[in-house]
C-alpha positions as CSV (number, residue, x, y, z in Angstrom):
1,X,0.0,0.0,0.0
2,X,1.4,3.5,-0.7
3,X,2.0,5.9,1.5
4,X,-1.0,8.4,1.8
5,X,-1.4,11.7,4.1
6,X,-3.8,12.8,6.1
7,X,-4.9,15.4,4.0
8,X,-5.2,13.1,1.0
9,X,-7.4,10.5,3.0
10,X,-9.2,13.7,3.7
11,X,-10.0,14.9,-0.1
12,X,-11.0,10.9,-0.7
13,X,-13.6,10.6,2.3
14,X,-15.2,14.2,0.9
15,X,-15.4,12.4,-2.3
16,X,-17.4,9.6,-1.0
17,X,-19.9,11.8,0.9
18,X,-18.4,12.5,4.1
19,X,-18.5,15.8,5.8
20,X,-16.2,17.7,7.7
21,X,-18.1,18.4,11.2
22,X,-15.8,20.1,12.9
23,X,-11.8,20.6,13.9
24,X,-10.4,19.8,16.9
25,X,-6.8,20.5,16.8
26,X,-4.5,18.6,14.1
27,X,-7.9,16.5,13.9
28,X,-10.5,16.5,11.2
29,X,-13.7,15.1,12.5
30,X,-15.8,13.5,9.8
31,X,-19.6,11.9,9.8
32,X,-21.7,10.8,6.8
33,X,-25.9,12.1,7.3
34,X,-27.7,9.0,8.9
35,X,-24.5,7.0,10.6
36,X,-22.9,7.0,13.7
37,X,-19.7,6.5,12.6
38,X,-17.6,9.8,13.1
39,X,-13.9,9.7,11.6
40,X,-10.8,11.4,13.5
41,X,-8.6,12.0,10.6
42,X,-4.7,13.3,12.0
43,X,-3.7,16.4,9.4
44,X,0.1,17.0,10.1
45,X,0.8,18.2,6.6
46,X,2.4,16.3,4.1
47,X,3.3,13.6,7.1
48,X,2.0,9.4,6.2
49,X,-0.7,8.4,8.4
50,X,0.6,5.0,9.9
51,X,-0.2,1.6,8.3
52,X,-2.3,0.2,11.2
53,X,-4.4,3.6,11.2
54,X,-5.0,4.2,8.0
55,X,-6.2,0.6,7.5
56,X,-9.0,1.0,10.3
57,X,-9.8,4.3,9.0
58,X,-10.5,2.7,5.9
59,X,-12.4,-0.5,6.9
60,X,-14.6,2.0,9.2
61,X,-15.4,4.4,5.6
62,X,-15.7,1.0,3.5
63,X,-13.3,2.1,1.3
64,X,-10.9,-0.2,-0.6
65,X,-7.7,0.8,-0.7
66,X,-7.8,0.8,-4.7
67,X,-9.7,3.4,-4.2
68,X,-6.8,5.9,-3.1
């Protein structure tokens, strides 16, 4: 899997309906209209998100990571 920054992640999730509810810090806080599921999504700049994170981040959006 490549590499992918917050920020990026960030621009995908908005592609796929998400919305940014608010920011809290270095976080962006994400929810989709009629789910529970709220997204915490680390923006340090041009910085990777970690492997482990990024994955659960993903699983939680149901994105595949082709879709990056």
């Amino acid at each position: 899997m490549k590499p992918v920054s917050g920020k990026e992640l960030a621009r995908v999730l908005e592609r796929r309906g998400w919305t940014l509810l608010r920011v809290n810090g270095s976080h962006h806080i994400y929810g989709k209209p009629g789910s529970v599921i709220r997204l915490s999504v680390p923006i340090h700049g041009k910085q990777a998100l970690k492997i482990g994170l990024l994955h659960h981040l993903l699983k939680l959006a149901e994105i595949s990571e082709n879709e990056l």
